[in-house]
C-alpha positions as CSV (number, residue, x, y, z in Angstrom):
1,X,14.7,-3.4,-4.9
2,X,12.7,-5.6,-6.7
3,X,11.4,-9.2,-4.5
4,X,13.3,-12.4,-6.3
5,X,10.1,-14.2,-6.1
6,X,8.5,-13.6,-9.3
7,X,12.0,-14.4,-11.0
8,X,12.1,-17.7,-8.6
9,X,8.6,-18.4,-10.8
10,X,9.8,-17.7,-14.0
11,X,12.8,-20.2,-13.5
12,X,9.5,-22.9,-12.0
13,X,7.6,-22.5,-15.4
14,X,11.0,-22.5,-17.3
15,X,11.8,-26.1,-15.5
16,X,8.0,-27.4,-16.3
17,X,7.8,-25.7,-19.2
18,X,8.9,-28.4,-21.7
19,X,7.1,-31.2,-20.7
20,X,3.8,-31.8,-23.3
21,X,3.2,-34.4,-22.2
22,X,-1.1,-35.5,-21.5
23,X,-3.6,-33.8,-23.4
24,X,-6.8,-31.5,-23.2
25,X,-9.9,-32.3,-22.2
26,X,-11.0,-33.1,-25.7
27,X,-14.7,-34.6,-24.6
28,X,-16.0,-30.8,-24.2
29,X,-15.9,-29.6,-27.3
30,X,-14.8,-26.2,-26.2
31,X,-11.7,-26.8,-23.9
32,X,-10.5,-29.0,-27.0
33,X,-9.9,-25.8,-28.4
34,X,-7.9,-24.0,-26.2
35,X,-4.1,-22.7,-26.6
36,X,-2.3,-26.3,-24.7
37,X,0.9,-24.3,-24.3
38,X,-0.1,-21.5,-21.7
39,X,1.0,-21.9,-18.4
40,X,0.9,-19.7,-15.3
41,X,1.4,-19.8,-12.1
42,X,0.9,-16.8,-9.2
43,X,0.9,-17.0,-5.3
44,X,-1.2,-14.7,-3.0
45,X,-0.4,-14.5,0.9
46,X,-2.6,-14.1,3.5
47,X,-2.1,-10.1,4.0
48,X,-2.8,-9.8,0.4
49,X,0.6,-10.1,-1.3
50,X,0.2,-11.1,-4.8
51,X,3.0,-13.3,-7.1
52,X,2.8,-13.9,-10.4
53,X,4.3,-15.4,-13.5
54,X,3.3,-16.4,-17.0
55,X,0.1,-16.6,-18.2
56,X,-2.0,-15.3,-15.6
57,X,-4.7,-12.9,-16.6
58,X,-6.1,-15.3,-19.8
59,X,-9.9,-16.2,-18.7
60,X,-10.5,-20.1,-18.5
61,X,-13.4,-22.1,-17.0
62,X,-13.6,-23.0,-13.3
63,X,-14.8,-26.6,-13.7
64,X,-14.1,-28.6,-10.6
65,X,-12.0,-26.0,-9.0
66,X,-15.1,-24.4,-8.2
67,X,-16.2,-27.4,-6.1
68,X,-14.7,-26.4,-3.0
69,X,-15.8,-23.0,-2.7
70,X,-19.9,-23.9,-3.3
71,X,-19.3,-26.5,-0.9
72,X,-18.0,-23.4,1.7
73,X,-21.0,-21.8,0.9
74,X,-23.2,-24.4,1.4
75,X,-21.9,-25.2,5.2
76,X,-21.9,-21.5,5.5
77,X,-25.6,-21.5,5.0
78,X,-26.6,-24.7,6.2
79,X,-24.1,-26.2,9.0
80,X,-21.8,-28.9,9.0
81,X,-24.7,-31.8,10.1
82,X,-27.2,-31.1,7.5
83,X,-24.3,-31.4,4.9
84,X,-22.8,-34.5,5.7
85,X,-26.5,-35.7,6.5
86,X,-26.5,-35.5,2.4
87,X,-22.5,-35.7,1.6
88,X,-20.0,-37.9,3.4
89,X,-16.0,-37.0,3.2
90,X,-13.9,-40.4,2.8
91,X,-11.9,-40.3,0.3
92,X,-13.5,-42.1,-3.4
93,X,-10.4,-43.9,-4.7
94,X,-11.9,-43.1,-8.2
95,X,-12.5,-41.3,-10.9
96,X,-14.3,-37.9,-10.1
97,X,-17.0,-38.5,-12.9
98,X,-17.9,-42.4,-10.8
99,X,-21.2,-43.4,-11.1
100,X,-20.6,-44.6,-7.4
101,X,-22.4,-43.8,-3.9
102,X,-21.4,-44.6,-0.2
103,X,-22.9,-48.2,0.8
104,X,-25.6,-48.3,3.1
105,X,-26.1,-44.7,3.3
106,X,-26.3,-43.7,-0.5
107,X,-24.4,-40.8,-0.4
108,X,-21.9,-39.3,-2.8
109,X,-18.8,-40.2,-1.0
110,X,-17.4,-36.8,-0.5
111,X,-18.3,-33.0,-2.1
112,X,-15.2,-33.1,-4.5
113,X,-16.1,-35.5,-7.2
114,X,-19.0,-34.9,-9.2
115,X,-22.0,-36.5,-7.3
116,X,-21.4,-34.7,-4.1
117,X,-20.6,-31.4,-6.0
118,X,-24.0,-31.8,-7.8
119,X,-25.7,-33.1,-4.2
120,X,-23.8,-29.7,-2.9
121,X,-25.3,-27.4,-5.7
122,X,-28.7,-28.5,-5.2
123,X,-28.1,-27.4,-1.0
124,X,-27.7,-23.5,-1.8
125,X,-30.7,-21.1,-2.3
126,X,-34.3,-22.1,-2.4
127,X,-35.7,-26.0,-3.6
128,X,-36.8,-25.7,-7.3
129,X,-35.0,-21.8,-8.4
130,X,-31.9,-23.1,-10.5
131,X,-31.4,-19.0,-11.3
132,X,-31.6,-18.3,-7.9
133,X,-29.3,-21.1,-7.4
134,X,-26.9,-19.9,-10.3
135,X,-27.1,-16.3,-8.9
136,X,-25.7,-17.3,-5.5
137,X,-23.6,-19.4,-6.5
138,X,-22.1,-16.6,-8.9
139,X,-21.8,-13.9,-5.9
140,X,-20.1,-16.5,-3.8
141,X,-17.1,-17.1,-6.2
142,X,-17.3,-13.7,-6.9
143,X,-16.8,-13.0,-3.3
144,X,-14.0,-15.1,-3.4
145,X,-12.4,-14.1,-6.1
146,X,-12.5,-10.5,-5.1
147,X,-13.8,-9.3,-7.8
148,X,-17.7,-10.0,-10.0
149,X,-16.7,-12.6,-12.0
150,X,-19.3,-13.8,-15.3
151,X,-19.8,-17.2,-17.0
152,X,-18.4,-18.3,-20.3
153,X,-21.8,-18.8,-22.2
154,X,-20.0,-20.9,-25.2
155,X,-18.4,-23.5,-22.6
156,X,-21.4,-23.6,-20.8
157,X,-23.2,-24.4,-24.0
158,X,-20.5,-26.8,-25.0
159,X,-20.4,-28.8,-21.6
160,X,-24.2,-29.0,-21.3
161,X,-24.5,-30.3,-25.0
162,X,-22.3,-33.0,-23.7
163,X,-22.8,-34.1,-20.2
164,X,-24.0,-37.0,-20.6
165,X,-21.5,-38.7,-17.2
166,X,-23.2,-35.8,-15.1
167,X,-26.8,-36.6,-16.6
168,X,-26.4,-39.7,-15.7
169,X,-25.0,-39.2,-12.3
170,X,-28.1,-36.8,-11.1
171,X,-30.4,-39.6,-12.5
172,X,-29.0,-42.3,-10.7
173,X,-28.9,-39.4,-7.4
174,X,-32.5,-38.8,-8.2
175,X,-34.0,-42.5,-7.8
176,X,-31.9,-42.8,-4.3
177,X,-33.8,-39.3,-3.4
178,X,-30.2,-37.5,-2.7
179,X,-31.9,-35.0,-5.0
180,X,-35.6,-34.0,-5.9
181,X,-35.9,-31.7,-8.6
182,X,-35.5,-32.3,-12.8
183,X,-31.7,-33.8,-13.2
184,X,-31.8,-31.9,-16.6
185,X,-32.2,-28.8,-14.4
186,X,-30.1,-29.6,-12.1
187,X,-27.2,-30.7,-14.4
188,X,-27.6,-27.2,-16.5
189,X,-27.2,-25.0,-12.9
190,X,-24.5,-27.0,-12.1
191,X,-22.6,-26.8,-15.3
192,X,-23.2,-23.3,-15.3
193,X,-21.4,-23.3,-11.9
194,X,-18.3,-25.2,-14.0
195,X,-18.3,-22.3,-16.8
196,X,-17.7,-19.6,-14.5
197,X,-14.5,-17.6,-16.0
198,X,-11.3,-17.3,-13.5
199,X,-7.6,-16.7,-14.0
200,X,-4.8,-18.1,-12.2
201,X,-4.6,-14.5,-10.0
202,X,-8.4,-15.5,-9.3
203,X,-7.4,-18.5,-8.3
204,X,-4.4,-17.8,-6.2
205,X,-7.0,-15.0,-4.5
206,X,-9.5,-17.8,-3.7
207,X,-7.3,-20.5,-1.9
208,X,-5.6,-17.4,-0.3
209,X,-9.2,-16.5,1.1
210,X,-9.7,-20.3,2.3
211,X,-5.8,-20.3,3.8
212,X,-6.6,-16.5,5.5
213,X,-9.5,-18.3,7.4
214,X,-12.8,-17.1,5.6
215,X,-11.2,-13.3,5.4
216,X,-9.9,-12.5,1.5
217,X,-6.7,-10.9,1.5
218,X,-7.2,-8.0,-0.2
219,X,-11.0,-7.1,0.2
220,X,-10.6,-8.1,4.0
221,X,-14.5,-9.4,3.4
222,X,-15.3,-12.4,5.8
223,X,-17.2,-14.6,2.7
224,X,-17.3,-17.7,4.8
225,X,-16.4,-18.3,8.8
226,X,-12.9,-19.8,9.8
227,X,-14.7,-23.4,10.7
228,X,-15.9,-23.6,7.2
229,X,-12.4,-22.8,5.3
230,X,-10.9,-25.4,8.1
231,X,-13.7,-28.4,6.9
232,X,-13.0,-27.4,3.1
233,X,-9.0,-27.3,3.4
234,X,-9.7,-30.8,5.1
235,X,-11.6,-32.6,2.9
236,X,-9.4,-30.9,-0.1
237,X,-5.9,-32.0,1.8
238,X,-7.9,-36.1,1.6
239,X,-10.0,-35.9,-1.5
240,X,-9.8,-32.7,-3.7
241,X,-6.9,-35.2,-6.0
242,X,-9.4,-37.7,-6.7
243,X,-7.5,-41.3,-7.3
244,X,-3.9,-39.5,-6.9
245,X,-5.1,-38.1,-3.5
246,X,-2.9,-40.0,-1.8
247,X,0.2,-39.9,-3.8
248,X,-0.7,-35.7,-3.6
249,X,-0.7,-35.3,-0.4
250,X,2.5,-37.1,0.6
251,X,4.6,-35.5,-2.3
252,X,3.1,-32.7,-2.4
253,X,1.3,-31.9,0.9
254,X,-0.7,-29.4,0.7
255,X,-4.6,-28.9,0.6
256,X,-5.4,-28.6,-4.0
257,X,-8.0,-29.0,-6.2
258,X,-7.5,-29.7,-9.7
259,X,-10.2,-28.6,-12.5
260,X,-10.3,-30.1,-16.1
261,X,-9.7,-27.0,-18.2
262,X,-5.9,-27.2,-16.7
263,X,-6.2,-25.1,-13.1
264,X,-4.9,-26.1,-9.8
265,X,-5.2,-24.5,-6.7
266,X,-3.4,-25.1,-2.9
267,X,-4.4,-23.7,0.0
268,X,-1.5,-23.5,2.8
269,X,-3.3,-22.6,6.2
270,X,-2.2,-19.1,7.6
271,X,0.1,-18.6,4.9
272,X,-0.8,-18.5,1.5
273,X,-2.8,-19.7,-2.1
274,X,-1.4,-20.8,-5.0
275,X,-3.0,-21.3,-8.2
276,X,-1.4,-23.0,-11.5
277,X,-2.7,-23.2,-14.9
278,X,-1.9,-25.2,-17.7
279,X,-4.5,-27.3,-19.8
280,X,-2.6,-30.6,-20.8
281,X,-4.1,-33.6,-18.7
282,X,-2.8,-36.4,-17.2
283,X,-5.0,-39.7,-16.5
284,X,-6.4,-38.4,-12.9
285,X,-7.7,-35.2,-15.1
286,X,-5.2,-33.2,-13.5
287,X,-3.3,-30.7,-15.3
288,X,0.5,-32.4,-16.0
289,X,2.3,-29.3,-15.9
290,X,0.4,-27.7,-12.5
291,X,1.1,-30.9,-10.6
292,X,4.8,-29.9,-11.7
293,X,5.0,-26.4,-10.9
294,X,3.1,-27.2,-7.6
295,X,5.4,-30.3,-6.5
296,X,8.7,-27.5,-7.2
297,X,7.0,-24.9,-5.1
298,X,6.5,-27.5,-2.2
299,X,10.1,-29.1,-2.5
300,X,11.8,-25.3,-3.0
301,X,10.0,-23.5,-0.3
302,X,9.1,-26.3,2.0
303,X,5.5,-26.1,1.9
304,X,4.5,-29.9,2.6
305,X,2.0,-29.4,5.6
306,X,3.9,-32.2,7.5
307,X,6.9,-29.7,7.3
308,X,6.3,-28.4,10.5
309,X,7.6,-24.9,11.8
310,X,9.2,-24.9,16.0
311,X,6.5,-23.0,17.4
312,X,8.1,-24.1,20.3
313,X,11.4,-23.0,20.6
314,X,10.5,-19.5,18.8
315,X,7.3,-18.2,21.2
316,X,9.6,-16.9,24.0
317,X,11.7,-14.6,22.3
318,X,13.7,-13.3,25.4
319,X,13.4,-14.0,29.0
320,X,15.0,-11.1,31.4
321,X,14.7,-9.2,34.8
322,X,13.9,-5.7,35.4
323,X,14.5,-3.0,38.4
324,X,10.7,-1.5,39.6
325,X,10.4,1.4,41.2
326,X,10.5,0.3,44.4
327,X,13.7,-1.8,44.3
328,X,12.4,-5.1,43.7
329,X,13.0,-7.0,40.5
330,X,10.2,-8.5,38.0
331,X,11.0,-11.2,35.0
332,X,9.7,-10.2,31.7
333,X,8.6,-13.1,29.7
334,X,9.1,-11.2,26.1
335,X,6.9,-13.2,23.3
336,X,6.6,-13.2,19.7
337,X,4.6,-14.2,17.0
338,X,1.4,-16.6,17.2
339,X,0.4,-17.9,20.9
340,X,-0.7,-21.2,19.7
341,X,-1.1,-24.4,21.9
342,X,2.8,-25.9,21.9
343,X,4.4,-22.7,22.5
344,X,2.4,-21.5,25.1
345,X,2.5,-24.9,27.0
346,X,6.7,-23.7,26.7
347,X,5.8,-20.9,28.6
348,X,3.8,-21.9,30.9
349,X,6.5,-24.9,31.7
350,X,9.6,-22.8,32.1
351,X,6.7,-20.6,34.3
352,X,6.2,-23.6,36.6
353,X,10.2,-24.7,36.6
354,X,11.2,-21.5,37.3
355,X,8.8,-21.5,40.2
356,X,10.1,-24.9,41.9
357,X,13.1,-23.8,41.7
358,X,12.8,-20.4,43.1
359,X,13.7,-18.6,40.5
360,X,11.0,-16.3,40.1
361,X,10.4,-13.2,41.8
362,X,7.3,-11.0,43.4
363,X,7.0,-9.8,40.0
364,X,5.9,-11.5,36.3
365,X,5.8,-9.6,33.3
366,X,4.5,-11.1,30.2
367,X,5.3,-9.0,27.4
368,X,2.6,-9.5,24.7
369,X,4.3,-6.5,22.3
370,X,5.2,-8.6,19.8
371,X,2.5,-11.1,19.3
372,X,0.2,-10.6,16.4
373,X,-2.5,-13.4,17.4
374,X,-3.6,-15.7,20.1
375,X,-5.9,-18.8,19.7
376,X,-8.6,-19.8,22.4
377,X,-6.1,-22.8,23.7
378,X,-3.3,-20.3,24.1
379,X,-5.6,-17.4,25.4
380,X,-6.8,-20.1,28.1
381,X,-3.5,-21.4,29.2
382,X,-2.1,-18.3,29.5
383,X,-5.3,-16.5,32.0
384,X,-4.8,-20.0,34.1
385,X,-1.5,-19.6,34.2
386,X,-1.9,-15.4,35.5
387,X,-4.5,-16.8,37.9
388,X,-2.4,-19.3,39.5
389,X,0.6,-17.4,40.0
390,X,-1.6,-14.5,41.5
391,X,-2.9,-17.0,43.7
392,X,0.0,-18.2,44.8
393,X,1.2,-14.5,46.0
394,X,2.5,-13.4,42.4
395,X,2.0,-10.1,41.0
396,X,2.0,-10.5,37.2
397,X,1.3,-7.5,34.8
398,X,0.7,-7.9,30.8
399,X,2.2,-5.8,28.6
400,X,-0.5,-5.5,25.5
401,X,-0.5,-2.4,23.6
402,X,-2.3,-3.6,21.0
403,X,-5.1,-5.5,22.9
404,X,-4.5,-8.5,21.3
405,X,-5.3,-10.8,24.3
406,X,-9.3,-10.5,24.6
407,X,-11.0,-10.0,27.3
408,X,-8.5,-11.0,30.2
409,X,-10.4,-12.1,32.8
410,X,-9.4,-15.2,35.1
411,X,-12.1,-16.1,36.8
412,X,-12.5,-16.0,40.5
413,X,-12.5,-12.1,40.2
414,X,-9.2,-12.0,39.4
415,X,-7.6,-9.8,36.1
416,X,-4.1,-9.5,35.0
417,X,-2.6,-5.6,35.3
418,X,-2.6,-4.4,31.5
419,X,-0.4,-1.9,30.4
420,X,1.3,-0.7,27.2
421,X,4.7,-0.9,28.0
422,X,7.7,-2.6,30.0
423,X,8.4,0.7,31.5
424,X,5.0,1.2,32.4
425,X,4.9,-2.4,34.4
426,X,8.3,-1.9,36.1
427,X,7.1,1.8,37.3
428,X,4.2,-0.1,38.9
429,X,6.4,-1.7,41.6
430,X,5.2,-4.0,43.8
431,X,1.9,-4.2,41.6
């Protein structure tokens, strides 16, 4: 059987497909010359799924898109306080190409308009090496992407010919000492960071790295730690729109970055990247038809962040009492899926209910079979929870065949029976 969802994104770029409306970005010389028609669209999950339709393997430039991920790598190597020492994260309100900073401070007002990304650029490698800078910068989207990915030398010629916004932007970052080397040089490394060459797939690959936590789908390479996809996501969900940010994220609703050569990327925590591609404009430099596709893939498959799932109801999956070996009876907690903080404070209340009201037995089983992760809230809860009943006089056994809860220790000297199966808890009787 062939999935339904790359037909579901032909009939997305079929509805979006007729609108021509905007235009290219004309002022590089280069992207003025692309095809305005193509469009593509692809989504990757976090377990390395891939989706695509339409144009998806034609090479364009990365431009802004690439914005997020340098900024990753530049928390990655230099920690959250040294970067927002230099580059601050409230949203702008304006244009990304401002000639604006942050009053009082001086500093670009977040990393995803143009004088934070070039602040950003200048934070990775070694003071005063724009090839070294270039270099890493190239093996970390590379990384990313999945793949080694290479620069388009004739848009990079083209956009350095004319960057005369960005020119002026490092100059005016220059005499506030937000950077200290040659703003020529540093305006040609970081529009060689812009002419890197992606396609959509790329694309959906890196926001599916960013969603997965640091951890590419496909490669399973860690290219950035899960604190520093979390701050990116972030600061994408408030300011990767520019001045539609805020009309984005409440139609839309899901961490994106938009890039001038036509690419748009959403990240959707835990679950999946999409990437769209279409070079037509609108006035926020935003590509007209990916804002489209993206706001039917939110409204068809209820992606808006604010949609939220019932972690609540759907942690305890079945609740029951089994016959041990020695005639007494133990209740099996069975859970599913991802021991987060709201459905393990369920557990742990129907736990404590069941208690006052007598309803438990000598005997708690919490059966762990079918859960595939659990946070450091949940994983706390849950050994407080084990402790106090076994203080109290309760045996409880955990059923974890796949060792997913780490190292269960309570405290006090006091450690949960771990087994591998139901059966195996129930033959251990009174515990």
């Amino acid at each position: 059987m062939d999935s339904p969802i790359p037909d579901y994104l032909h009939e997305v770029l079929s509805a979006c497909g007729a609108d021509t409306s905007g235009a290219v970005a004309d002022y590089i010389p280069e992207l003025a010359q692309v095809d305005p028609d193509r469009l593509g669209v692809a989504l990757t999950t976090v377990d390395g799924a891939v989706y695509e339709a339409g144009d998806c393997e034609s090479r364009f430039t990365i431009q802004s898109i690439s914005k997020p991920f340098v900024y990753a790598l530049a928390l990655q190597q230099r920690g959250l306080e040294a970067v927002l020492d230099q580059v601050d994260v409230e949203p702008s309100g304006e244009a990304f190409n401002e000639l604006s900073l942050e009053k009082g401070s001086g500093r670009p007002l977040n990393p995803m308009i143009n004088a934070g990304a070039i602040v950003v650029h200048t934070m990775l490698g070694d003071p005063g090496d724009p090839q070294g800078r270039c270099d890493q910068v190239l093996a970390g989207l590379s990384a990313f992407a999945g793949r080694p990915l290479d620069v388009d030398e004739a848009a990079y010629g083209s956009e350095t010919a004319t960057a005369f916004r960005n020119y002026a932007i490092a100059n005016m970052l220059r005499s506030r000492d937000s950077i200290t080397e040659d703003p020529e040089d540093v305006v040609a490394a970081y529009t060689r960071q812009c002419s890197v060459r992606v396609s959509t797939r790329d694309l959906a690959l890196m926001a599916a790295t960013l969603a997965n936590g640091g951890v590419h789908p496909v490669s399973e390479e860690q290219v950035v730690e899960e604190w520093v996809a979390r701050q990116v996501m972030s600061v994408m969900a408030t300011c990767g729109m520019y001045d539609s940010a805020g009309d984005w994220i409440s139609t839309v609703g899901f961490p994106a970055k938009s890039g001038v050569s036509g690419g748009i990327i959403g990240a959707l925590p835990g679950q999946l990247g999409i990437a769209a591609f279409s070079p037509r404009l609108d006035p926020h430099g935003s590509s007209v038809r990916g804002v489209e596709v993206c706001r039917h893939l939110s409204a068809d498959m209820g992606l808006h962040m604010m949609d939220a799932p019932q972690p609540v109801r759907a942690t305890i999956r079945r609740m029951h009492t089994v016959q041990q070996v020695d005639g007494s009876a133990a209740k099996v907690f069975s859970l599913h899926g991802s021991l987060q903080f709201a459905g393990t404070e369920r557990l742990v209340r129907d736990l404590a209910e069941a208690d006052a009201a007598g309803q438990l037995s000598d005997a708690v089983v919490l059966d762990l079979t079918r859960v595939h992760s659990i946070n450091a809230v949940a994983r706390r809860m849950l050994l407080e929870t084990v402790r106090r009943l076994s203080v109290e006089g309760c045996s409880v056994t955990v059923v974890d065949p796949e060792s997913t809860l780490p190292d269960p220790d309570c405290g006090d000297g006091l450690r949960p029976t771990v087994v591998g199966t139901v059966a195996e808890a129930a033959a251990l009787g009174g515990g």
